[in-house]
C-alpha positions as CSV (number, residue, x, y, z in Angstrom):
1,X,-24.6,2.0,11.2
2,X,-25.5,-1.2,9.4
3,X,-24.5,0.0,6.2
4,X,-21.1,1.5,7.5
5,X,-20.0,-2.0,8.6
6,X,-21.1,-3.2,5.6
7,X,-18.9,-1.0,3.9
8,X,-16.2,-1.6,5.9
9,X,-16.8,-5.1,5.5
10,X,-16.8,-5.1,1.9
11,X,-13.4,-2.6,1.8
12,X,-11.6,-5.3,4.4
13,X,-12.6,-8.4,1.4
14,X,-11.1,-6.2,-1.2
15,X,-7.7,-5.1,0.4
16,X,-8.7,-1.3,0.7
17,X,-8.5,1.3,3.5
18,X,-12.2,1.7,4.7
19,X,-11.7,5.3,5.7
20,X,-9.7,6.0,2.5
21,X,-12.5,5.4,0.3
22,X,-14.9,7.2,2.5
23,X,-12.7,10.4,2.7
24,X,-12.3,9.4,-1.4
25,X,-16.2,9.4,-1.7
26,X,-16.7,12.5,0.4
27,X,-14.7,14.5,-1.2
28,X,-15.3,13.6,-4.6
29,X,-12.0,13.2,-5.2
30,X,-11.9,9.9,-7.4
31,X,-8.6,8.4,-6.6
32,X,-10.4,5.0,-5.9
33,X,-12.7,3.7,-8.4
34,X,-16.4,3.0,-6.2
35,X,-16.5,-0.6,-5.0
36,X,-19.2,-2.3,-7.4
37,X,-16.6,-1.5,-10.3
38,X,-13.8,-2.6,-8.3
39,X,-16.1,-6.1,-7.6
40,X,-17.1,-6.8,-10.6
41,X,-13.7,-6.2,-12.2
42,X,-12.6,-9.2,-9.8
43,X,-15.4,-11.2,-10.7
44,X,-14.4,-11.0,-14.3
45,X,-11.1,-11.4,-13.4
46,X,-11.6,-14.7,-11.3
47,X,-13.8,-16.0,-14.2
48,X,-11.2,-15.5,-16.7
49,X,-8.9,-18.2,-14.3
50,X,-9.2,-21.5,-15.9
């Protein structure tokens, strides 16, 4: 259960649909790219941002 809030958690911080990226994960369908790309991608992002 912990790691399901987490997730959510982590979804709700990056503006996408928790349950959209589960049903994305379960079935394999790769529409959304998995959330440490999508994380670091910001990160870089942000740093880039003088």
């Amino acid at each position: 259960r912990d790691t399901f809030a987490s997730l959510k958690k982590t979804c709700r911080k990056l503006g996408i649909s928790f349950w959209d990226d589960l049903n994305d994960r379960i079935g394999q369908v790769g529409d959304i790219p998995p959330l440490p790309d999508i994380v670091r991608e910001r990160i870089l992002a942000a740093e880039a941002v003088p």
